[in-house]
N, C-alpha and C positions, 0 to 999 in steps of 0.2 A: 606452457606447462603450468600446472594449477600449484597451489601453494601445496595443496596436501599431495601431490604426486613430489614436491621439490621434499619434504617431509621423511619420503620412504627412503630418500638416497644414503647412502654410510659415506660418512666425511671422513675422509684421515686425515690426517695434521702430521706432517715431518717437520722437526728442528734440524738444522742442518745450520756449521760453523758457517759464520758470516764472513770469513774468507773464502767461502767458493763462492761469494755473489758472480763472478766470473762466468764460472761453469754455468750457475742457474742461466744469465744471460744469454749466453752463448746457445742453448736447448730454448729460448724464450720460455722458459717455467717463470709462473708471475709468485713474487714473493713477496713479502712484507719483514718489518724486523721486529721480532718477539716483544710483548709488552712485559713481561717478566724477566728477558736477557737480553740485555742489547748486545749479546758474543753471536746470539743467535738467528736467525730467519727462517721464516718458518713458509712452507709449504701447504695451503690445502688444496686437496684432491679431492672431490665429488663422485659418490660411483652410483650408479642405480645397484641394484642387487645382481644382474646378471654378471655385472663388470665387477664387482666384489667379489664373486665367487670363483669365476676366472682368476683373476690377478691373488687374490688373499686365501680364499678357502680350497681350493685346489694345487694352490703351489706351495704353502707354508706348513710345515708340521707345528702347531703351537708349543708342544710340549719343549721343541729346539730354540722354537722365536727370539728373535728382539726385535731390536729396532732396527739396527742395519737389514736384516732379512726384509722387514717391512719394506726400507728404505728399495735395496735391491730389486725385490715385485717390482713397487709401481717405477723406479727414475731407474738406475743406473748402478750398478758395482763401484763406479767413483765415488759417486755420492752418496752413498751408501758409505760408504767410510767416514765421512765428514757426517751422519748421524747421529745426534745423541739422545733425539727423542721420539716415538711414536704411538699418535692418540689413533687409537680409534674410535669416532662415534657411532654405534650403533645406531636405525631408525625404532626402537622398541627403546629409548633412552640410553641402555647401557653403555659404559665407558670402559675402551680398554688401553691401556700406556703401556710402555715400553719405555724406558730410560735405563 
């Protein structure tokens, strides 16, 4: 894949409580621990635009949104609970959060 095809993808980013490093394990979801919260670990997902649209823009009312809703599309109703933050990158720049 070319760097400007990697480019077009929308990145999401979940924080999720660093007590369910457990759960993440267990689904083998790769995580890392927030550079801003060490309570936290943080999640990214990669989506090209088709898989964005599926998982985010067909299943979310934004007007209802947060982060858990976010959380729930891409992982799990668990983990979803144990959310407390969600980025999303845009490929056109824009940034959207959820906290």
């Amino acid at each position: 894949m070319t760097t400007a095809a990697k480019q077009l993808d929308y990145v999401v980013q979940l924080e999720i409580d660093i007590d369910c490093e457990e759960l993440l394990d267990a689904i083998g979801l790769p995580y890392e621990q927030s550079e801003d919260d060490d309570t936290q670990n943080v999640v990214t997902i990669r989506m090209p635009h088709e898989e964005y649209k599926e998982y985010i823009t067909d299943n979310i009312v934004f007007e209802q949104c947060n982060e858990q809703h976010i959380a729930n599309a891409l992982l799990n109703a668990e983990l979803s609970e144990y959310t407390t933050k969600a980025t999303i990158y845009k490929p056109n720049g824009d940034v959207i959060s959820f906290s």
